[in-house]
C-alpha positions in Angstrom: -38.7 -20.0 -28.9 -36.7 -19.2 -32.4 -36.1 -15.8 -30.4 -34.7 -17.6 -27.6 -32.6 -19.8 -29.2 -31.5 -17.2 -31.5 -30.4 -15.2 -28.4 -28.2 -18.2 -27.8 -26.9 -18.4 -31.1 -26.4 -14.6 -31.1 -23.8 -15.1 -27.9 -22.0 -17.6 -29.4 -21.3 -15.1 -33.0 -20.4 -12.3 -30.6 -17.2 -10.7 -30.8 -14.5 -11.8 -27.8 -12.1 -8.8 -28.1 -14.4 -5.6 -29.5 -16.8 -3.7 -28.5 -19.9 -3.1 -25.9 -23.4 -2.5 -26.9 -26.7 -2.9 -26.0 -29.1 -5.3 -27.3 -32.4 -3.1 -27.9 -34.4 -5.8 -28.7 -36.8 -6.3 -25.7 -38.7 -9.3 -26.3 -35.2 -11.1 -26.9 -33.0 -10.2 -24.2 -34.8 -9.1 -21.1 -37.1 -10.8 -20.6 -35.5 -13.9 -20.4 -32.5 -12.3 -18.5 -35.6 -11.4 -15.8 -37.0 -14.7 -15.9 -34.0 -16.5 -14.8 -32.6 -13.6 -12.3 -36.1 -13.9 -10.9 -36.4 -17.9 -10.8 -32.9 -18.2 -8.8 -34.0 -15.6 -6.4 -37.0 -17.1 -5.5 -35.4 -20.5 -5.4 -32.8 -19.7 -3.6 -34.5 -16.1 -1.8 -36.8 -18.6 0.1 -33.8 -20.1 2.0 -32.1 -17.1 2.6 -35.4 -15.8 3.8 -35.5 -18.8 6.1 -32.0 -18.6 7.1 -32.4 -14.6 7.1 -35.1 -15.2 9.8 -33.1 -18.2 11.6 -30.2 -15.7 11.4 -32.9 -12.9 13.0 -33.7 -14.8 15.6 -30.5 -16.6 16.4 -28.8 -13.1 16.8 -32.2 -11.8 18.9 -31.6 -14.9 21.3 -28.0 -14.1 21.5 -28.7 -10.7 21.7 -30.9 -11.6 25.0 -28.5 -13.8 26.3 -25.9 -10.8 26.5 -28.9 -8.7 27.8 -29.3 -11.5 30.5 -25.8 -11.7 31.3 -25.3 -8.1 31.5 -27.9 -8.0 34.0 -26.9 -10.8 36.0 -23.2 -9.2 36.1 -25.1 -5.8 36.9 -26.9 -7.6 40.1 -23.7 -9.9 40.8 -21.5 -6.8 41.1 -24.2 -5.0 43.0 -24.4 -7.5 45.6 -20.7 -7.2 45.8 -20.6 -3.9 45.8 -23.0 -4.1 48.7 -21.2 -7.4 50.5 -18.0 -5.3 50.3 -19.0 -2.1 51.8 -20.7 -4.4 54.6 -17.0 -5.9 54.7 -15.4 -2.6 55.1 -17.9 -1.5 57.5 -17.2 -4.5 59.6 -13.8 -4.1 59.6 -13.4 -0.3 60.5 -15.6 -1.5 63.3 -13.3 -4.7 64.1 -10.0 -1.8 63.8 -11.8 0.7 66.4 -12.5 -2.3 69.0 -8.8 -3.2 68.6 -8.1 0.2 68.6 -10.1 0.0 71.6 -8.5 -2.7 73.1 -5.1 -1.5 72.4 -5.5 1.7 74.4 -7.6 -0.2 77.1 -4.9 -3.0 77.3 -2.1 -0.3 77.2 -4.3 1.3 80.5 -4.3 -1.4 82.1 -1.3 -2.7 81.5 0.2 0.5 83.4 -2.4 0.6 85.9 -1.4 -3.0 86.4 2.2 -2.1 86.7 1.7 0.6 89.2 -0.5 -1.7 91.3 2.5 -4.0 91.3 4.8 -1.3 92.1 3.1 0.4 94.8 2.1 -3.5 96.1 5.8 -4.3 96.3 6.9 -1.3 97.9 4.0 -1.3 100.4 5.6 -4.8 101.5 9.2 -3.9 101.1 7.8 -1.5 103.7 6.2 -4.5 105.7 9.3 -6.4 105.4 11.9 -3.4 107.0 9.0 -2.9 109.9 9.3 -6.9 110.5 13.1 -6.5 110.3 13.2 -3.8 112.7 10.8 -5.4 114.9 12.6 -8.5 114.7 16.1 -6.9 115.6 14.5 -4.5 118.2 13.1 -7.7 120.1 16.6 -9.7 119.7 18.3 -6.8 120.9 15.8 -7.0 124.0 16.3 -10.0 124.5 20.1 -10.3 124.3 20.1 -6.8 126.6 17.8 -8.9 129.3 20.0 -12.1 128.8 23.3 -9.6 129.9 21.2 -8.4 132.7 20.2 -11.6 134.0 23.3 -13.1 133.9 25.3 -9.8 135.4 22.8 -10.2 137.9 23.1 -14.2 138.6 26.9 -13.2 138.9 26.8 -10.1 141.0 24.5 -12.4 143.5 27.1 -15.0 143.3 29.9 -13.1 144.4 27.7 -10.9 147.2 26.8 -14.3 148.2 30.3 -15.5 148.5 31.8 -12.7 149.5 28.8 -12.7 152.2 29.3 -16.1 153.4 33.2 -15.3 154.1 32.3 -12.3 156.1 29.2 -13.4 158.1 27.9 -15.3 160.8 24.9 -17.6 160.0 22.2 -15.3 161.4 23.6 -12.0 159.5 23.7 -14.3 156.6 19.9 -15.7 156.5 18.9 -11.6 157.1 21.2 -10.8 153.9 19.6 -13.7 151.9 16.1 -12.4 153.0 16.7 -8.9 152.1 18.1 -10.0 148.5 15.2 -12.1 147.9 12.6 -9.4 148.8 14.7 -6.9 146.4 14.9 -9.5 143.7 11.2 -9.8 144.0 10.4 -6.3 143.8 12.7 -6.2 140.3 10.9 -9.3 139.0 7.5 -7.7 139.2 9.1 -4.2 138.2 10.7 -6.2 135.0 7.1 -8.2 134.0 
């Protein structure tokens, strides 16, 4: 213990501002040096080494935890990988039946329109044959009226130019004869 105190003592007489040498003296210097380097790192080594391995496995839980996430974001975007190429797929086949649609609309859209066309001429036509038909049987009509009436007026003025000139019994021949003819005309006419 006189060495160790003697060490002490020895530190204190040193000199502050000279020079650097080495204490040879074993038993005096190193081993007490050792002892104390020795004693704080096992008193303080064994929480290090505890919070070392804390430290170990904290980082090898938050290392598994990324691992975990990583491969969770790996299946997540492979999912959506796979949702959106089932998305596009649906939607090329949504733009062809529109596509589709568009060309079978536009089809029918014309066939439509020529349907209407040829409809409306076909009763244009109908309507000009009714027109026709319709002035045709007027004009009939009015012709027959013209005759009638030329007729009703020719017999008028036979008949009065037959009742100045004849005698009763030439006249009831006349009227017989007329009759008969205007028969004969009636049925010719119907």
């Amino acid at each position: 213990m006189k060495n160790v105190t003697d060490s002490f003592v020895s530190l204190v007489n040193w000199p502050f501002a000279g020079s650097f040498g080495f204490n040879t003296d074993i038993l005096a210097t190193n081993p007490i040096n050792l002892s104390v380097v020795l004693g704080v790192l096992i008193f303080f080594g064994k929480g290090v080494k505890d919070n070392l391995l804390s430290l170990s496995d904290l980082l090898d839980n938050r290392k598994l935890r990324i691992l975990n996430t990583i491969r969770n974001s790996e299946e997540l975007q492979g999912g959506a990988i796979e949702r959106l190429e089932k998305a596009r797929a649906r939607l090329r086949k949504v733009e062809m039946e529109a596509d589709q649609f568009r060309v079978n609309g536009y089809s029918e859209i014309e066939r439509e329109k020529l349907n209407l066309i040829n409809s409306t001429y076909k009763t244009l036509e109908q309507l000009e044959n009714y027109k026709n038909e319709t002035i045709h049987f007027e004009q009939q009509r009015a012709i027959n009226q013209v005759r009638q009436r030329v007729f009703q007026e020719a017999l008028q003025g036979a008949l009065g130019t037959l009742n100045s000139c004849l005698n009763k019994e030439l006249h009831l021949r006349t009227i017989s004869a007329n009759i008969g003819m205007f028969g004969a005309m009636k049925e010719i006419t119907d």
